[in-house]
TIKOLLO-204159 format. One line per field, with one value per residue: residue number from 0; residue in one letter; x, y, z of N, C-alpha, C in turn. Coordinates in pm, whole numbers, plus 50000, padded with zeros to 5 digits. Each point is the difference from the previous one (the first is absolute). Layout:
num	[NUM  ...] .
residu	[a  ...] .
n.c1	[X  ...] .
n.c2	[Y  ...] .
n.c3	[Z  ...] .
ca.c1	[X  ...] .
ca.c2	[Y  ...] .
ca.c3	[Z  ...] .
c.c1	[X  ...] .
c.c2	[Y  ...] .
c.c3	[Z  ...] .
END
This chain:
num	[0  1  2  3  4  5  6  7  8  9  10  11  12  13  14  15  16  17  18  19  20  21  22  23  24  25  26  27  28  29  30  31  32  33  34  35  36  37  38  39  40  41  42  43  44  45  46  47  48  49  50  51  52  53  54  55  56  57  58  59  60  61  62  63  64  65  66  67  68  69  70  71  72  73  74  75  76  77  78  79  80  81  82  83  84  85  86  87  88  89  90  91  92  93  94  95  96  97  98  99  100  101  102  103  104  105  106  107  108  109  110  111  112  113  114  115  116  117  118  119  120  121  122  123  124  125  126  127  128  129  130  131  132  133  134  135  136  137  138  139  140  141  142  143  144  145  146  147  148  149  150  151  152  153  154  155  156  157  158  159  160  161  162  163  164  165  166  167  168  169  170  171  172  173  174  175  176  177  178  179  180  181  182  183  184  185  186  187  188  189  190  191  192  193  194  195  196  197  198  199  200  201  202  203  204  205  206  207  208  209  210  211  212  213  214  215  216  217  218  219  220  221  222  223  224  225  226  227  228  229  230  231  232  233  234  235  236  237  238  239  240  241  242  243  244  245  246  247  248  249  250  251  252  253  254  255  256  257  258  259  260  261  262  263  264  265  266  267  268  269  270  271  272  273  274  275  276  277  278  279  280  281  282  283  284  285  286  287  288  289  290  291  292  293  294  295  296  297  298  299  300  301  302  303  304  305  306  307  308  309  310  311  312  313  314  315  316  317  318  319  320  321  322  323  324  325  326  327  328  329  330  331  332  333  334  335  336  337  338  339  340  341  342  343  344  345  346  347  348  349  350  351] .
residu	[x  x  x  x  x  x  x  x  x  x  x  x  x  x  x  x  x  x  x  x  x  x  x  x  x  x  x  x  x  x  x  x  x  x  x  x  x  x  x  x  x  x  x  x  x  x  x  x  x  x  x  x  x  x  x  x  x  x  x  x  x  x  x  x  x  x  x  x  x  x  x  x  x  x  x  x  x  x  x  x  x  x  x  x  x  x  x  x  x  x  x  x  x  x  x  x  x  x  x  x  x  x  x  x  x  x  x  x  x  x  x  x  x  x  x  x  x  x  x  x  x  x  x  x  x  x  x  x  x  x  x  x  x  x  x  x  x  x  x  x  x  x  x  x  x  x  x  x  x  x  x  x  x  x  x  x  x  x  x  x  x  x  x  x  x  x  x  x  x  x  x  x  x  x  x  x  x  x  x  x  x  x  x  x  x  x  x  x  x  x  x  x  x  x  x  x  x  x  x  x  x  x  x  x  x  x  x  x  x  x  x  x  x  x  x  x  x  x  x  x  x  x  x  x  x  x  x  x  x  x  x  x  x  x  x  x  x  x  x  x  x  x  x  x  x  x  x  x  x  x  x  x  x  x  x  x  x  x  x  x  x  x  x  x  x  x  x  x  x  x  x  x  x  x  x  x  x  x  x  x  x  x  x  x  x  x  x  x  x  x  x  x  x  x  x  x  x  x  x  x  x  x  x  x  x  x  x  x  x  x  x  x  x  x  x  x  x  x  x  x  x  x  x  x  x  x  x  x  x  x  x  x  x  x  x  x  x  x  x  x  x  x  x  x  x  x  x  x  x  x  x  x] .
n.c1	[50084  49970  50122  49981  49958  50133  50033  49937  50069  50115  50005  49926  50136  50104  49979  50013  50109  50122  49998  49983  50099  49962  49859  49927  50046  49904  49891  50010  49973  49920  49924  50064  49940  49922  50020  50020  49850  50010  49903  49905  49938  50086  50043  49948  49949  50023  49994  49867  49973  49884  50030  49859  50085  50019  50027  50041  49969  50129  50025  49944  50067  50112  50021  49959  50119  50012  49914  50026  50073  49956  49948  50081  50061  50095  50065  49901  50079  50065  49892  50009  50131  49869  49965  50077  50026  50039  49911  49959  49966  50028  49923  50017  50155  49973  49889  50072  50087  49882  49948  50119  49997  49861  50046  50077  49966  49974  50157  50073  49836  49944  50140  49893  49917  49985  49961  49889  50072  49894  50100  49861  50062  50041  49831  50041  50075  49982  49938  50096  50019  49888  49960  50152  50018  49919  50018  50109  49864  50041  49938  49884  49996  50010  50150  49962  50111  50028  50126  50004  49878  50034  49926  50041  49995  50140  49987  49942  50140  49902  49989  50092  50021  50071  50086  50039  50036  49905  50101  49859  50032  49890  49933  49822  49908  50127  49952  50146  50064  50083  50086  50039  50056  49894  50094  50093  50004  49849  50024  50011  49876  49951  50004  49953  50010  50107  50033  49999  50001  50076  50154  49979  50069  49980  50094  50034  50156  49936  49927  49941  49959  49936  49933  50154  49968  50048  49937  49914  49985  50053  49879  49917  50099  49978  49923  50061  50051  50111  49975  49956  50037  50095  49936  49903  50121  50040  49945  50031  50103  50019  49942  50134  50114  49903  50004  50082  50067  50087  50049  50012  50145  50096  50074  50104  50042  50095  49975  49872  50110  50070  49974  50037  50153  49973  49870  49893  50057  49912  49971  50070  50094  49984  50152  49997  50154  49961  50054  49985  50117  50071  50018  50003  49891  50028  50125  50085  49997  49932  50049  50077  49996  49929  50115  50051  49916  49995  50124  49961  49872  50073  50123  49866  49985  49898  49944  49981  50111  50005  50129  49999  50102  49872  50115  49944  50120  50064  50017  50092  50025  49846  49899  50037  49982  49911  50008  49981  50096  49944  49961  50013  49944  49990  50123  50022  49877  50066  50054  49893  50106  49902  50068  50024  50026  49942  50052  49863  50025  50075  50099  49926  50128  49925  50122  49896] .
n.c2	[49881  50106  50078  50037  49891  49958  50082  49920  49861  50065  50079  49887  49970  50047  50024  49835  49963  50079  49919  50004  49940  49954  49974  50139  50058  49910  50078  50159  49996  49939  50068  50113  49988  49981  50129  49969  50013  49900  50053  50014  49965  49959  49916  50011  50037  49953  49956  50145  50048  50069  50138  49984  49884  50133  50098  49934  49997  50013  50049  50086  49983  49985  50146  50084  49977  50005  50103  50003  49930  50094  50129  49928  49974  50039  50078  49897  49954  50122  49923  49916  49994  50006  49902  50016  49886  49990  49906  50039  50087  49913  49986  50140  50025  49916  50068  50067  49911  49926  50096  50118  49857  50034  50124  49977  49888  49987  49987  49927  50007  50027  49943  49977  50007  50173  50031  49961  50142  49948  50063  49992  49889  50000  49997  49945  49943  49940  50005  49995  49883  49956  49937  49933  49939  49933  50018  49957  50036  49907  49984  50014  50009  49843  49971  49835  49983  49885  49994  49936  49979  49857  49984  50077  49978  50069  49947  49954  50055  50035  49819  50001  49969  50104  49929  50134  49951  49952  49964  50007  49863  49975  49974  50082  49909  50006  49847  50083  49979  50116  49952  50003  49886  50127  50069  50088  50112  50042  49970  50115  50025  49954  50073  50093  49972  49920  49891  50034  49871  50075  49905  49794  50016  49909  49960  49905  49900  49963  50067  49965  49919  50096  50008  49947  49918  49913  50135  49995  49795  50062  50105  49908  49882  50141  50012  50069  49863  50079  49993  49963  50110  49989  49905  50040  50096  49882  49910  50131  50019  49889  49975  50065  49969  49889  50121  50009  49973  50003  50088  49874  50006  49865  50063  49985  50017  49956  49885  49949  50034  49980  49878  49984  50002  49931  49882  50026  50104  49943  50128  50050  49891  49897  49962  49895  49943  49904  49984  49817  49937  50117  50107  49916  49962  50146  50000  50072  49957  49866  49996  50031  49960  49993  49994  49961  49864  49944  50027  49950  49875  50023  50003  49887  49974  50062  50152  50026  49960  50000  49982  49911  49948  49926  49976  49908  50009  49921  50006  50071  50029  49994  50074  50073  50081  50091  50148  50113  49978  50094  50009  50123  50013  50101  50106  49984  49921  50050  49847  49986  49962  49939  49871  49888  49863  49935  49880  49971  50152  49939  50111  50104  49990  50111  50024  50022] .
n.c3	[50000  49891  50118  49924  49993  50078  50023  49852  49985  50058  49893  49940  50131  49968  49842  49973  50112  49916  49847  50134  49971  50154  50003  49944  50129  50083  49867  50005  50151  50022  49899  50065  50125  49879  49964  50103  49984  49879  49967  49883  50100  50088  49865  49930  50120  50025  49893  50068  49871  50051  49943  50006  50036  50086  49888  50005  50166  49977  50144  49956  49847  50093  50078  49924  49948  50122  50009  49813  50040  50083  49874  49875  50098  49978  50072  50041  49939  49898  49990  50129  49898  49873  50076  50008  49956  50146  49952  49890  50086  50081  49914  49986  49999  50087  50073  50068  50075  50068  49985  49962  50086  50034  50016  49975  49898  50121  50087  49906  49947  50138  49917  49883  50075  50010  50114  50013  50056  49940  50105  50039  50041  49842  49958  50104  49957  49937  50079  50071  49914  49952  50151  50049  49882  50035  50065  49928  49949  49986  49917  50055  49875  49995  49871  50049  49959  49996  50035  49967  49934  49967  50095  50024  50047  50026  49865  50121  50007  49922  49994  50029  50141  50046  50117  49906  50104  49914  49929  49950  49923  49892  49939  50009  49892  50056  49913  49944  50066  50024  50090  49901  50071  50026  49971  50060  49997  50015  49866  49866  50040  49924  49896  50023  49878  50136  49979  49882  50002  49929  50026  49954  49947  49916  50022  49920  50086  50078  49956  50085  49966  50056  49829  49971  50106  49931  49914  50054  49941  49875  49982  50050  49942  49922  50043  50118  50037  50100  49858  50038  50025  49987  50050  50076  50024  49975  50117  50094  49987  50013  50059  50032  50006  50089  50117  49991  49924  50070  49997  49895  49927  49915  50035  49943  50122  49986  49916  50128  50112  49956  49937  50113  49990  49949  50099  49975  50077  50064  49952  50088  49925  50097  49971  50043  49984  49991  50061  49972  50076  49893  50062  50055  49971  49982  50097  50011  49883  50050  50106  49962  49891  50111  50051  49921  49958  50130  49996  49890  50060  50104  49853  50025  50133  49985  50037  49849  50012  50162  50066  50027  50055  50010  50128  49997  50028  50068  50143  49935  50089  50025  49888  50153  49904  50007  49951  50080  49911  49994  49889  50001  49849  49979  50048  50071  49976  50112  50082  50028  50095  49953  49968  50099  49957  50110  49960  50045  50052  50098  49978  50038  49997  50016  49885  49848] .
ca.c1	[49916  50051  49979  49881  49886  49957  49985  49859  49858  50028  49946  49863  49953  49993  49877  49849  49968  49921  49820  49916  49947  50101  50054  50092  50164  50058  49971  50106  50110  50000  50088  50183  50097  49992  50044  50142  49943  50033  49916  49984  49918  50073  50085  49948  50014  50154  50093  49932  50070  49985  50107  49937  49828  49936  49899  49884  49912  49999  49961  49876  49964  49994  49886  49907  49940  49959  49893  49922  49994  49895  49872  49940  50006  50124  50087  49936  50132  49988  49892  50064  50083  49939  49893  50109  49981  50170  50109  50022  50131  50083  50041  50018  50116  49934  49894  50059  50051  49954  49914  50118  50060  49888  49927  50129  49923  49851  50040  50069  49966  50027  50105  49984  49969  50008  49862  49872  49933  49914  49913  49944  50054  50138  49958  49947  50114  49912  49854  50089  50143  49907  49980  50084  49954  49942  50076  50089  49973  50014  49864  49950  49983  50111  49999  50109  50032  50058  50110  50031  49882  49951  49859  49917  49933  49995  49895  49847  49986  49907  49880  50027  49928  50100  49981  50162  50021  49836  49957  49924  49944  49913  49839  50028  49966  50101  50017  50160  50038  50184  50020  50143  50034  50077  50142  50021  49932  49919  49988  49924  49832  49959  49998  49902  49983  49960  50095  49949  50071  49915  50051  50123  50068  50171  50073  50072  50065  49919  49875  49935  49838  49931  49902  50057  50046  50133  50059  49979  50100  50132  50014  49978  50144  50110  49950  50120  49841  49957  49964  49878  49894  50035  49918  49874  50021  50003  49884  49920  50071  49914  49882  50024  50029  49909  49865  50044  50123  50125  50030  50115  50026  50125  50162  50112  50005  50101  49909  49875  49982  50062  49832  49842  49996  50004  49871  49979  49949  49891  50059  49925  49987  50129  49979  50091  50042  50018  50030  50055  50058  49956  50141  50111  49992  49974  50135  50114  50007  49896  49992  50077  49919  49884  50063  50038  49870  49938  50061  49981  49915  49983  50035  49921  49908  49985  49899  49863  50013  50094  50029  50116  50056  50002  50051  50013  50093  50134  50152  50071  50112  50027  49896  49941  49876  49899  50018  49907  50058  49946  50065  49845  50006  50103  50144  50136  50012  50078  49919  49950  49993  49857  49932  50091  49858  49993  50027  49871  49950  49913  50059  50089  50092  50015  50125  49978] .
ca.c2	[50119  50141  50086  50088  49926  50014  50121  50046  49949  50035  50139  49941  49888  50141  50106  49939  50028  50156  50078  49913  49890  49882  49849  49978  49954  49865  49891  50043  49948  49870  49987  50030  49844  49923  50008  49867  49851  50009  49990  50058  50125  50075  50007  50157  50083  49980  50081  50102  50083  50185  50069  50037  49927  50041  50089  49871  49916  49786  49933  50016  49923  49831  49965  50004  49821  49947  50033  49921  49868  49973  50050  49912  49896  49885  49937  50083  50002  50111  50071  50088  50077  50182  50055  50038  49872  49973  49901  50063  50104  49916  49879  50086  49922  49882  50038  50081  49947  49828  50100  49984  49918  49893  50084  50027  50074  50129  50114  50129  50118  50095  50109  50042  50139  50061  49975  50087  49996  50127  50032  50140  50105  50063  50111  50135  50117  50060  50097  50082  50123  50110  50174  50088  50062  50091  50058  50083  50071  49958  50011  49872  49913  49905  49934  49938  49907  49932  49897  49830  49985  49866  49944  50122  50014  50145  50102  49980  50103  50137  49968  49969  50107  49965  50103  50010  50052  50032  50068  49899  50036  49922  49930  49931  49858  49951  49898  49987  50110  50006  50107  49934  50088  50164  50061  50128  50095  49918  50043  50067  50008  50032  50164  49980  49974  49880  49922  49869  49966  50019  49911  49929  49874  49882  49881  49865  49958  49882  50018  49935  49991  49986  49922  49849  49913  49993  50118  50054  49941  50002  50063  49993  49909  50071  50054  49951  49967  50057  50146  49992  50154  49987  49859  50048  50132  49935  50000  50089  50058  49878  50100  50117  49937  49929  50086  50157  49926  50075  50040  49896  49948  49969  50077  50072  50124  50202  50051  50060  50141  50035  50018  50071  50112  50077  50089  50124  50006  50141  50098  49995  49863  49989  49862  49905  49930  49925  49800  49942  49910  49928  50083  49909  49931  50066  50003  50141  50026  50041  50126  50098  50019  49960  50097  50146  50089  50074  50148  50063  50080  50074  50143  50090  50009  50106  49982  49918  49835  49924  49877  49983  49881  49977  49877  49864  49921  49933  50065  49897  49983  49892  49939  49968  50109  50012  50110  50073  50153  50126  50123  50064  50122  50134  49931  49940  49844  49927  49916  50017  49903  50047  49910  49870  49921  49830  49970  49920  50084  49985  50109  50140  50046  50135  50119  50133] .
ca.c3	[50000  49984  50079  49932  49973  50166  50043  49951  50107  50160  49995  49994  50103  50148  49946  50046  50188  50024  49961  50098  49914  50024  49942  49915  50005  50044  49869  49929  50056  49937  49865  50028  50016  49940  49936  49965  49940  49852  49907  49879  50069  50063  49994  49913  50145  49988  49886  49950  49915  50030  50096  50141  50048  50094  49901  49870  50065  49997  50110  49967  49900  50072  50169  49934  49929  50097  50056  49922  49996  50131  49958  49909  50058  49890  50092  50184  50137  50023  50094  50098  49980  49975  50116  50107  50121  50049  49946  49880  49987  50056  49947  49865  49952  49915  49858  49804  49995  49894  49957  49886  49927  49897  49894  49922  49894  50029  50066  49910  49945  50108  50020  49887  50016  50136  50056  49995  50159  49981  50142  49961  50143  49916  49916  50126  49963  49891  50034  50074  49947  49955  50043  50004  49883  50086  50123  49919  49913  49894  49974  50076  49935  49967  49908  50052  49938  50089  49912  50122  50093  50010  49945  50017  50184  50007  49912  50047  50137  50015  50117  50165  50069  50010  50116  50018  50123  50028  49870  49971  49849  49933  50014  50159  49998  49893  50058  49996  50167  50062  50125  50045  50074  49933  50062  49958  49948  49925  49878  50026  49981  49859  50023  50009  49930  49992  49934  49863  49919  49814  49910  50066  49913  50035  49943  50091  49817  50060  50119  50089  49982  50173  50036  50000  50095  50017  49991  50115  50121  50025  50065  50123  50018  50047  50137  50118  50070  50105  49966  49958  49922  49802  49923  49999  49860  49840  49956  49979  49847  49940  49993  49934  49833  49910  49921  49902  50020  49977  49821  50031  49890  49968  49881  50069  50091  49922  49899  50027  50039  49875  49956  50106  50020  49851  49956  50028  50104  50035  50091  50198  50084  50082  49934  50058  49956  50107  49999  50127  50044  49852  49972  50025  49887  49863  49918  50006  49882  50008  50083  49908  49890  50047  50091  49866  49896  50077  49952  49913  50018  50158  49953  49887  50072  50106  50086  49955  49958  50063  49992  50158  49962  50144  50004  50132  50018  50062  49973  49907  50056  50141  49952  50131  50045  49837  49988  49884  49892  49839  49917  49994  49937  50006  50098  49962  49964  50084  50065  50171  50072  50104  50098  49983  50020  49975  49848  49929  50061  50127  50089  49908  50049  49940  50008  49943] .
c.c1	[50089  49975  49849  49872  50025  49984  49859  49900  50032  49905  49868  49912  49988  49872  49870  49979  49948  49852  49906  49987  50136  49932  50081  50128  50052  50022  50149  50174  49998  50051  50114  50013  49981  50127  50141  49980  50031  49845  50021  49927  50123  50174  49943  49974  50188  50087  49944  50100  49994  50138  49962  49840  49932  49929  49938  49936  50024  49938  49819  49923  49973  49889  49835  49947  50018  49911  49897  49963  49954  49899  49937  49937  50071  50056  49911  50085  50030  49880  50054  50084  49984  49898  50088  49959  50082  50052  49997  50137  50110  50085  49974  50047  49954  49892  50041  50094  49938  49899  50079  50049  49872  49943  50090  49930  49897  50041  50084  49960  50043  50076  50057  49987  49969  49893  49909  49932  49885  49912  49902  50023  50120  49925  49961  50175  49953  49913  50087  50064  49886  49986  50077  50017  49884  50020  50085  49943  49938  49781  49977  49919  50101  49906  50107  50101  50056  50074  49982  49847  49971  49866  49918  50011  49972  49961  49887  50007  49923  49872  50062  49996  50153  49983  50158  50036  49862  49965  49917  50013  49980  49868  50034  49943  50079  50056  50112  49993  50116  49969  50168  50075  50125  50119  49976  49878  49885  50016  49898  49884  49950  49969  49766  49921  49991  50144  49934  50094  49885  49987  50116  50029  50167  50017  50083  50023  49908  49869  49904  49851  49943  49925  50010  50018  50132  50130  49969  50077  50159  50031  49979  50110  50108  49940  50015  49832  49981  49905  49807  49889  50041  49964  49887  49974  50004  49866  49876  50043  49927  49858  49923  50021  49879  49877  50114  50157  50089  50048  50182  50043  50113  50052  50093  50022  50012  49902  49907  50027  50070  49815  49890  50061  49972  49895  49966  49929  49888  50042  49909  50046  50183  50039  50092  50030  50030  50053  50042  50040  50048  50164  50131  49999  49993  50172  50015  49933  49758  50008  50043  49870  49847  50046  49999  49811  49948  50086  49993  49867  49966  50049  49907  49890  49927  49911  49853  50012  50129  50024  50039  50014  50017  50046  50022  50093  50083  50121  50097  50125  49970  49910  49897  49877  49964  49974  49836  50031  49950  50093  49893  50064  49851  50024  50161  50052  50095  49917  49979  49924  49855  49972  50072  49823  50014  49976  49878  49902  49930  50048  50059  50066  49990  50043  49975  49992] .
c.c2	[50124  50070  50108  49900  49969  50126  50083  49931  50014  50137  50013  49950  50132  50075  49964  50033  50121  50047  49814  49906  49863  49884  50010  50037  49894  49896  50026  49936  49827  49972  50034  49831  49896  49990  49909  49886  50017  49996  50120  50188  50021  50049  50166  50069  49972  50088  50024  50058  50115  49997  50085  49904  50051  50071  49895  49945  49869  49945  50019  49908  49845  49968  49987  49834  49893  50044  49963  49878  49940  50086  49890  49845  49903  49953  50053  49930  50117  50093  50039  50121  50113  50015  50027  49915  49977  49847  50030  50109  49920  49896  50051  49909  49879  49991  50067  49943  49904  50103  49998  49869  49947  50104  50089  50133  50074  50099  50095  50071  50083  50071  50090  50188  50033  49971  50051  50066  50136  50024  50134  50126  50102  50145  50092  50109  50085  50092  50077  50141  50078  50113  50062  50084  50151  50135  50071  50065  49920  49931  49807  49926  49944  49903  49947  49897  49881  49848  49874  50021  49903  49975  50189  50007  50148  50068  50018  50127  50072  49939  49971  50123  50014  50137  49970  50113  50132  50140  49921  50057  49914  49962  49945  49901  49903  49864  49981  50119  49950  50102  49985  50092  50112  49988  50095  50112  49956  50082  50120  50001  50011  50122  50003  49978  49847  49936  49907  49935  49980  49849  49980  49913  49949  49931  49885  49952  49832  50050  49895  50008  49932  49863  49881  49944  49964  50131  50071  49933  50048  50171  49983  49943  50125  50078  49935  49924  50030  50157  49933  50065  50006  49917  50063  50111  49945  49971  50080  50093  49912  50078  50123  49990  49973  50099  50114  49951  50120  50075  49975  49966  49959  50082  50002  50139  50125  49990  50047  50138  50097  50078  50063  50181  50111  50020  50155  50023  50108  50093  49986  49866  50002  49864  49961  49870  49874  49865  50040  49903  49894  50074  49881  49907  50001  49996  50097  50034  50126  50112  50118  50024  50057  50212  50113  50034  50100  50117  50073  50058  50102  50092  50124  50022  50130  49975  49939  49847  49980  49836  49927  49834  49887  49816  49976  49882  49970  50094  49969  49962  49866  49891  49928  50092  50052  50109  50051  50116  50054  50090  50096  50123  50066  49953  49961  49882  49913  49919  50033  49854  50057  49889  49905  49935  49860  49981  49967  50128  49976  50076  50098  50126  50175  50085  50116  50088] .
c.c3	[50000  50099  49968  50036  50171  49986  49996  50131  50143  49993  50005  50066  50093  50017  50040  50107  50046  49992  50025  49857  50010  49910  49810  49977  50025  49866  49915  50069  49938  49866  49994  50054  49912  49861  49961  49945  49855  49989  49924  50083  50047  49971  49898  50101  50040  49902  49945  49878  50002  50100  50158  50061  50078  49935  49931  50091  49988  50091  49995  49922  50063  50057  49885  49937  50123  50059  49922  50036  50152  49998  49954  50040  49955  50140  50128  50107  50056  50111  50106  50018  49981  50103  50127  50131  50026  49962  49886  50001  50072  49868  49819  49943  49934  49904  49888  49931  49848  49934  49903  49923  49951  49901  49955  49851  49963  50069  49867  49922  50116  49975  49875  50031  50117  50086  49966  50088  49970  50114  49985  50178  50031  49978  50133  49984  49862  50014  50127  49893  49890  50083  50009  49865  49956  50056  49926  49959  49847  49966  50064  49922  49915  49923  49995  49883  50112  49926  50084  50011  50043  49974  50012  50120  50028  49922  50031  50104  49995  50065  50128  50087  50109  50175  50058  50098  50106  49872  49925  49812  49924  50035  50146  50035  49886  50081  50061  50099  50022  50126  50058  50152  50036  50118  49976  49979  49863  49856  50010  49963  49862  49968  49969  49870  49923  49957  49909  49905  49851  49937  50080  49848  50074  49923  50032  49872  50026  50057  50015  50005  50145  49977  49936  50069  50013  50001  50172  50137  49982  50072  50149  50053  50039  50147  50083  50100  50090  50007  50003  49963  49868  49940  50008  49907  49852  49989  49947  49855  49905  49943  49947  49852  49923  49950  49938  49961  49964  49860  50066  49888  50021  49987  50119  50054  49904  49850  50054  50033  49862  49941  50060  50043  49833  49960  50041  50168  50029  50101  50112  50042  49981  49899  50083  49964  50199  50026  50190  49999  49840  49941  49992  49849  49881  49926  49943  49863  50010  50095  49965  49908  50068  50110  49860  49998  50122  50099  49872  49993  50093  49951  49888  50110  50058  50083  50001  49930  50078  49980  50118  49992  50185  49942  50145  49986  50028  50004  49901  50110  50105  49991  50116  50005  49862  50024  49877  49953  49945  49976  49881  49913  49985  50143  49968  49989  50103  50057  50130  50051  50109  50107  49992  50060  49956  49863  49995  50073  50123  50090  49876  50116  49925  50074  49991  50112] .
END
């Protein structure tokens, strides 16, 4: 094993403990000890070929096709283990252990691609950094683009109902409710005119159909099981989806925003370009390309077709915490760190 691929899953293992998610550190610690075994799953986790497995989620991609395989009921040996039963978490090692050696070929699609973590408890930073938006000055109505969407989820933000640090905003009979818990000083108040979102489109180089079964178990396979409000939230997105579905298309990142910033914008609305937890997977070449269209567009921006650029994601340095950056024309387009916040939004940490 490549110093980089330990190093990915010690970093993974740490991260889980932190954000209250032991048993799936105990799953992720198990596949590290497995890894000395020769099979076909573990020797490709072994002599990973990316030059950073911790930005590629290796340790993610794993834990995900073992959680498949006790959703599905392929392996209910596994049961105890994701139900955090002390002989289950006692005796990991071994279940993941014969888990890996009988399902070998159903575990390596897993590591084909990144996760799917379309948490809709991500979009209460989203509806934060509007008001702060807001607040700048900048017009409260938003027209959202958003990169990495997966199945939509967060494109649904204009029905959830969100009480961010007792700042209340959205429908107030909205099945989807966040109250994550506030730190710090509460965001600022919607200006009185309201906060509307006009339009949510996205995109995904894979998007995700809510209402495939098997497309919904591999999203549910990447949700940590100690999280059990994020299983109930798919369901209900579920739902959502099924009466109004997302405006969701294939393309690649830097072509969509490339494209969405070139339509035409209505004056009085704010446009915002958004992702989360999706920056890591895009590779230097897309980021760049995706960083130029939208300085180029923030350089044609004024007061009646602002722009502002809100991202939720990972430190790059420790990748232990998840940051909420904007950057906002007219302005000086610099980043403002507004919030650090649990990676699936169950604590927002605000700086502003």
């Amino acid at each position: 094993m490549t110093e980089a691929v330990q190093a990915a899953f010690e970093n993974q293992i740490d991260y889980c403990r932190k954000n209250d998610a032991p048993i799936t550190a105990r799953v992720v610690e198990s596949i590290a000890a497995a890894l000395g075994e020769d099979t076909p799953f573990t020797n490709a986790i072994r002599d990973w070929p990316g030059s950073n497995p911790l930005s590629d989620a290796l340790p993610l991609r794993a834990a995900g096709g073992l959680h498949s395989l006790s959703l599905s009921g392929a392996e209910p040996a596994l049961g105890p283990l994701y139900r955090g039963e002390a002989d289950g978490m006692a005796n990991a090692e071994s279940l993941v252990g014969a888990a890996i050696a009988a399902h070998g070929p159903a575990l390596m699609p897993w590591l084909d691609g990144p996760p799917q973590t379309n948490e809709a408890g991500r979009s209460s930073n989203y509806a934060a950094a509007m008001l702060w938006l807001a607040a700048q000055g900048l017009s409260s109505r938003f027209d959202g683009i958003e990169i990495g969407s997966s199945a939509g989820i967060n494109l649904m933000m204009d029905r959830y109902r969100y009480d961010l640090g007792g700042v209340l905003v959205g429908p107030e009979d909205a099945e989807m409710r966040f109250a994550p818990e506030w730190r710090g000083p509460p965001p600022p108040a919607p200006p009185s005119s309201g906060l509307e979102i006009v339009h949510l489109r996205g995109c995904d180089v894979a998007p995700v159909d809510l209402g495939d079964p098997a497309q919904l178990l591999r999203l549910k396979a990447y949700v940590w099981p100690e999280h059990r409000q994020r299983f109930e939230r798919l369901e209900i997105a579920g739902r959502l989806a099924a009466a109004k579905a997302s405006d969701l298309v294939r393309a690649d990142a830097d072509v969509f925003v490339e494209a969405a910033l070139a339509l035409p914008q209505a004056a009085g609305t704010t446009r915002i370009v958004m992702h989360s937890v999706v920056w890591q997977y895009l590779g230097e070449a897309r980021q760049e390309r995706i960083t130029r269209a939208i300085e180029a567009a923030g350089a044609e921006a004024d007061t009646d077709h602002p722009l502002a650029w809100i991202a939720l994601e990972a430190n790059r340095d420790t990748y232990q915490q998840h940051e909420l950056v904007v950057r906002h024309w007219p302005g000086d387009g610099q980043p403002q760190v507004l919030a650090r916040s649990h990676a699936h939004g169950a604590w927002i940490n605000w700086l502003a």
